[in-house]
N, C-alpha and C positions, 0 to 999 in steps of 0.2 A: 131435511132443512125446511123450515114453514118461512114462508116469502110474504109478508104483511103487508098490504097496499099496493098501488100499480108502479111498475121498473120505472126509476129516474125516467131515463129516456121516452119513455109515455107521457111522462109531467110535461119533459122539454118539450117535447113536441107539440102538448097541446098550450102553452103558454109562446109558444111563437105561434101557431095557427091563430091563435085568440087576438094576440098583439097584430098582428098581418090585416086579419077581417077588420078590427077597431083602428087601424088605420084609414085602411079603404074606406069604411062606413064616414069616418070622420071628415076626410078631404074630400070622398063626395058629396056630403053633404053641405060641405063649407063649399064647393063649387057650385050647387046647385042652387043656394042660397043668396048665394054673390051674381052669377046670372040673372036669377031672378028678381034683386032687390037692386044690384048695380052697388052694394056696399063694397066696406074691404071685407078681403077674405081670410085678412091675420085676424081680425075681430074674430069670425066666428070659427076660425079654424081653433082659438085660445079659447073661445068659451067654451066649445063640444071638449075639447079636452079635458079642461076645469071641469065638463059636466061627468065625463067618463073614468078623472079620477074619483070624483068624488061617489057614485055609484059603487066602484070598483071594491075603495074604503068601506063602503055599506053591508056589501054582502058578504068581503073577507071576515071584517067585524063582528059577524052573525054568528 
């Protein structure tokens, strides 16, 4: 039997790893920002997201 591309469970795993880190990246940064600027931090928490969909689209798309 010839096994074509990596087990499900490899996929899953690294599509929650991925999703895990771009959260963390994201709320930290929307922390870090909001600290630093004294803004809100639903703004930049909604736009790093907007910005990480929309990358996300770029390179699936590729």
């Amino acid at each position: 039997m010839m096994n074509f591309g990596p087990p499900l469970w490899y996929i899953v795993l690294f599509v929650v790893v991925f999703l895990a880190l771009a959260a963390l990246i994201i709320f930290g940064l929307a922390a870090a920002i909001t600290f630093i600027t004294g803004w809100d931090i639903g703004f930049w928490r909604t736009a790093l997201l907007y910005l990480l969909i929309v990358l996300y689209v770029n390179w699936t798309r590729r």
